[in-house]
N, C-alpha and C positions, 0 to 999 in steps of 0.2 A: 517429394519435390518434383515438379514438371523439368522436364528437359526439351527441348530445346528441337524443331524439328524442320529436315532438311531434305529435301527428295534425294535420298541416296543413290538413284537409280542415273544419274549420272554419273556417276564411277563403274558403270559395269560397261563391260566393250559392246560396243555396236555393230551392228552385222553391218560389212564390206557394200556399200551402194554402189560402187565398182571395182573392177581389177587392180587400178591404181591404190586402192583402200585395204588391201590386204593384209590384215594383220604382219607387221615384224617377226619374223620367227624367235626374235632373243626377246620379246615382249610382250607381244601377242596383245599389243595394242595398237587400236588403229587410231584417226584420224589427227594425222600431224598439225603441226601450226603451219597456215599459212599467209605469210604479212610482206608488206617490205613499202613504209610509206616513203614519199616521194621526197624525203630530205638523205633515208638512206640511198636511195638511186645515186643522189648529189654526190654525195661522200663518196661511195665507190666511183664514181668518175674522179672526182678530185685525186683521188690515191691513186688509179690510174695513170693522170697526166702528168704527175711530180713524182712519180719512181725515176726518170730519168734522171731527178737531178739531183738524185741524194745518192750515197756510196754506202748506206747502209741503212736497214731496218732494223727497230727495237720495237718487238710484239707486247705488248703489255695482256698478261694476261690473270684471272682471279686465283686468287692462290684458294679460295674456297671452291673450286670448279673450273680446275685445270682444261680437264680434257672439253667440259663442254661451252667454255670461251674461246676454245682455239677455234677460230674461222675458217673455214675452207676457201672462201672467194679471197682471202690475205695468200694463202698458198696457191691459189689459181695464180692472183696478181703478180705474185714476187716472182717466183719461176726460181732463177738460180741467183739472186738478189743476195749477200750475207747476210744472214740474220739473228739475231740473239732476244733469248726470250726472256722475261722478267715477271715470277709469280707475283704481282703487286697484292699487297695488305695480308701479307705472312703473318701475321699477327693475330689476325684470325681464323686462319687454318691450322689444321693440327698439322704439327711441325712433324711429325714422323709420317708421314703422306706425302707431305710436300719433299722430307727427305729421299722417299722412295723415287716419285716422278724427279728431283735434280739427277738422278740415276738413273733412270728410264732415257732422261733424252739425253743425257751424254753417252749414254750406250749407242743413241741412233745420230752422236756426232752434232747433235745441239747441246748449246750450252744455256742453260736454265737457271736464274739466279732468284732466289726470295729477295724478298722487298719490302719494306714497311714506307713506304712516300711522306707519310704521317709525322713520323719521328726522323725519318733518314735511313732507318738501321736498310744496310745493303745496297744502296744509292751511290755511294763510292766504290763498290765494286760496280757496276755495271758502267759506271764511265771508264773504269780497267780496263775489262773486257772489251768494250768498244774500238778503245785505243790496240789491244792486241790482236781482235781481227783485222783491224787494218794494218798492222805490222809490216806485211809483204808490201801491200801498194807505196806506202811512207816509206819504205826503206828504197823502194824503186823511182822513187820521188829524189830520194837524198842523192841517191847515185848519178842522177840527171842533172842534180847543182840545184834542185830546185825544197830549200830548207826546210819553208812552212808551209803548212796546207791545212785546212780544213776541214775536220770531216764531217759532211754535211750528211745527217739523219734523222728519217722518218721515223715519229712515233706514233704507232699502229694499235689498233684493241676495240674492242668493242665497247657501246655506251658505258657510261658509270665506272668504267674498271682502274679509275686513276689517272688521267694520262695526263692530264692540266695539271695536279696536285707533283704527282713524280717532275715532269718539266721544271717545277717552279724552285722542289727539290733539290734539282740539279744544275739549274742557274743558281741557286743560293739567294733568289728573290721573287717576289710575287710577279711574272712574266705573265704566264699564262693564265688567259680565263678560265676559272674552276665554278663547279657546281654540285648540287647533293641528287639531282636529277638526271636520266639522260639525255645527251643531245644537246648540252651547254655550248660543246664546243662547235662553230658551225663554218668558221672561213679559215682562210691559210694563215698560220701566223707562223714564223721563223725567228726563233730565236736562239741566244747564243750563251754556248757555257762558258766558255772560255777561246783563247785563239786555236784552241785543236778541236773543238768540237763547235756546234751548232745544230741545232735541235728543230725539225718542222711539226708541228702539233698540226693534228686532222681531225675531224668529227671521227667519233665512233662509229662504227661498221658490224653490220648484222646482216644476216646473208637472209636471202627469201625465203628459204622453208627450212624450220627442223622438219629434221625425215623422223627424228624420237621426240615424242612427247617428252620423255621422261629432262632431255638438252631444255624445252623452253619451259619445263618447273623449275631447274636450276639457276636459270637465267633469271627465270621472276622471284626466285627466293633470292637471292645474290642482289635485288636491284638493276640488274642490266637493263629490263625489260620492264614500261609500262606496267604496274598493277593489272590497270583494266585491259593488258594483252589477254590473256586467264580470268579464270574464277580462283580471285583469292580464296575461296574455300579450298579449292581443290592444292592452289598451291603450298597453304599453311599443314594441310591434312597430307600431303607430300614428305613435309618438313618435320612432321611431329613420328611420320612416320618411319623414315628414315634415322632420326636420332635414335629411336626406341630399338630399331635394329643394330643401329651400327655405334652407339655412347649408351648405353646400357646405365640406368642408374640416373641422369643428367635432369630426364621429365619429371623422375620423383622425388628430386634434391630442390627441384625449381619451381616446378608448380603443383607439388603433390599429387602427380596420377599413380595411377597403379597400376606401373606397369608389367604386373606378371597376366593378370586380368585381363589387360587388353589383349597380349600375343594369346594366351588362351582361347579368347576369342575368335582370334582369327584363325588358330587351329582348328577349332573345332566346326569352324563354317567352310571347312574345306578347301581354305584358297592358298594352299602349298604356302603357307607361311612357314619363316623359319631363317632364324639370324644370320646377317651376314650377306652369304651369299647370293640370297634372290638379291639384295640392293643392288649388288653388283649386276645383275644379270636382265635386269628389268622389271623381273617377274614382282617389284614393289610396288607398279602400278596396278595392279589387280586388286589390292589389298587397301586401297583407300577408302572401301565404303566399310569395309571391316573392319578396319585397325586404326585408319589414319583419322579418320571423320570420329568417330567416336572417342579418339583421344582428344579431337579440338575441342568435342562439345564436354566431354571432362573439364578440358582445358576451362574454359567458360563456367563453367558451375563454381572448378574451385578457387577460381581468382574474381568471383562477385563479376563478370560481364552477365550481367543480368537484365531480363525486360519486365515489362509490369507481369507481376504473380509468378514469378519466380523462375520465371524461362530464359534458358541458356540465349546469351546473345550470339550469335555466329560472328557476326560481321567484327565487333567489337574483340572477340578473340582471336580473329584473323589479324586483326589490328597489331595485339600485342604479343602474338608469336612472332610477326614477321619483324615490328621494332626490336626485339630480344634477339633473335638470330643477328639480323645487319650491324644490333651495336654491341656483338660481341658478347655477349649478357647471359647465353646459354654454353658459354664457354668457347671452346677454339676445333671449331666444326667444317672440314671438309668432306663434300657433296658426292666429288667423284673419289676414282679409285684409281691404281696406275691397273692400264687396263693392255694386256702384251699384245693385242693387234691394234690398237690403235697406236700406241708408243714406240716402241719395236721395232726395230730397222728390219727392212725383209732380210739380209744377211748380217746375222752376229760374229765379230772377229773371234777367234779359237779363245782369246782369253776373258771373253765376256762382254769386251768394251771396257769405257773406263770412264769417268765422269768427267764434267770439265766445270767440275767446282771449283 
């Protein structure tokens, strides 16, 4: 049977066209994304000019790709703003990940709560926790004769991450404008959970450059980001790649690849393949014309994505890996990993810290 053919030779790193382009040392991949169309400009001004009039931020972030939904221009913006994070659609991350990072950022004095917006599960904690970071102020409130207040909060995250569906969660009615797209949400709308809380929804927010590749495959497998940001090959050949490493078992219970064959492969074409720990490290983009591509066009032969005379379709399999990840379908898969200098407080209390689950 024919298979299916791809110029592989974009998956192999490119030589540095200047100084700015030098290979990442944890990666040893270069040329980052670099985007930022003119509705995210918007957004980051909006969030901007309405910090002043909220008392608190609620991050919403993927509970499939913790670390590479967290925004840096949200931590430029906030400053020392309170904040409380929420891994939205826990349901489809692996729950002993996500239990790791609830422990990661309570070690560094954030409080991190799972989330399903879908069904509700953990949406009445995070109106909890809202009310008990404002504790101090409310009670400084009461002290001054003055009973009820409001607490007026931003909710922050990047496109697609939930943040209409959670709101609407948390009023207990369809409020806010939701979408399966990003960038639904696009003007200010204020809305109210009850007389202690109130809620401001904001367009999603993506900052201008990943500095890693590796941030906007996980963004574009996750949906945050445009499709046609990436080469859907590259992103599903990402994805096929990473499971193989890191759910062992998953590829060939779901689409029949074989996967001792592929890592073989990859082993033996010398590109420091080897479970686990490169995903963590980076070194799994190197591995995509080796491991990952060849698992797609597997992929493609044995679920019949077929073109005349029996050639693997690519685009078609790019199709139906990315649908099976987003709906769940290849089981409860997170992307990142708790990673201790990104999470990590620079100083740890003698007794480790301690969560604020």
């Amino acid at each position: 049977m024919k298979t299916g053919r791809t110029n592989r030779n974009k998956f192999k790193k490119k030589a540095p066209e200047t100084p700015a382009e030098t290979p990442a040392p944890e990666t040893g991949y270069v040329n980052p994304i670099q985007w930022f169309p003119g509705h995210m400009a918007k957004a980051r001004r909006l969030l901007a000019e309405n910090l002043f009039k909220v008392d608190l931020v609620v991050e919403l972030l993927d509970a499939r790709a913790i670390l590479s939904s967290e925004n840096p221009e949200i931590d430029r913006l906030l400053g020392s703003k309170p904040r409380l994070a929420v891994a939205n659609k826990a349901d489809l991350a692996d729950p002993a990940v996500t239990s790791a990072f609830v422990k990661a950022y309570g070690a560094r004095g954030v409080t991190l709560l799972p989330a399903d917006s879908r069904d509700g599960s953990g949406v009445k904690a995070v109106r909890a926790a809202i009310m008990e970071l404002m504790s101090d102020k409310l009670e400084r409130r009461r002290e001054r004769g003055m009973q009820s207040y409001t607490v007026k909060t931003m909710v922050v995250g990047i496109p697609n991450v939930g943040k209409s569906t959670f709101i609407n969660r948390m009023c207990g009615r369809s409020a806010a404008v939701t979408g399966d797209r990003p960038g639904v949400t696009r003007g200010e709308q204020w809305l109210r959970v009850d007389d202690s809380i109130a809620l401001l929804d904001t367009p999603g927010l993506l900052w201008p450059k990943f500095d890693e590749r590796r941030v906007g495959l996980c963004l574009a497998a996750t949906g945050a980001i445009k499709d046609d940001i990436l080469d859907r090959t590259e992103i599903a050949s990402f994805l096929l790649l990473y499971i193989l490493d890191n759910y062992p078992g998953t590829l060939r219970e779901k689409y029949g690849l074989d996967e001792d064959a592929l890592l073989r492969a990859g082993d033996a074409a010398g590109d420091g393949s080897g479970n686990g720990a490169d995903a963590e490290n980076g070194a799994i983009l190197s591995r995509l014309g080796t491991v990952g591509y060849p698992a797609l066009e597997q992929t493609a032969l044995k679920r019949g994505c077929l073109r005349k005379g029996g050639v693997a379709d690519i685009e078609r399999a790019c199709a139906l890996v990315l649908d099976d990840f987003r709906g769940g379908r290849l089981g409860r898969i997170s992307l990142d990993r708790v990673n201790a200098e990104s999470v990590a407080p620079e100083t740890v209390p003698a007794n480790g810290g301690s969560s604020n689950d």
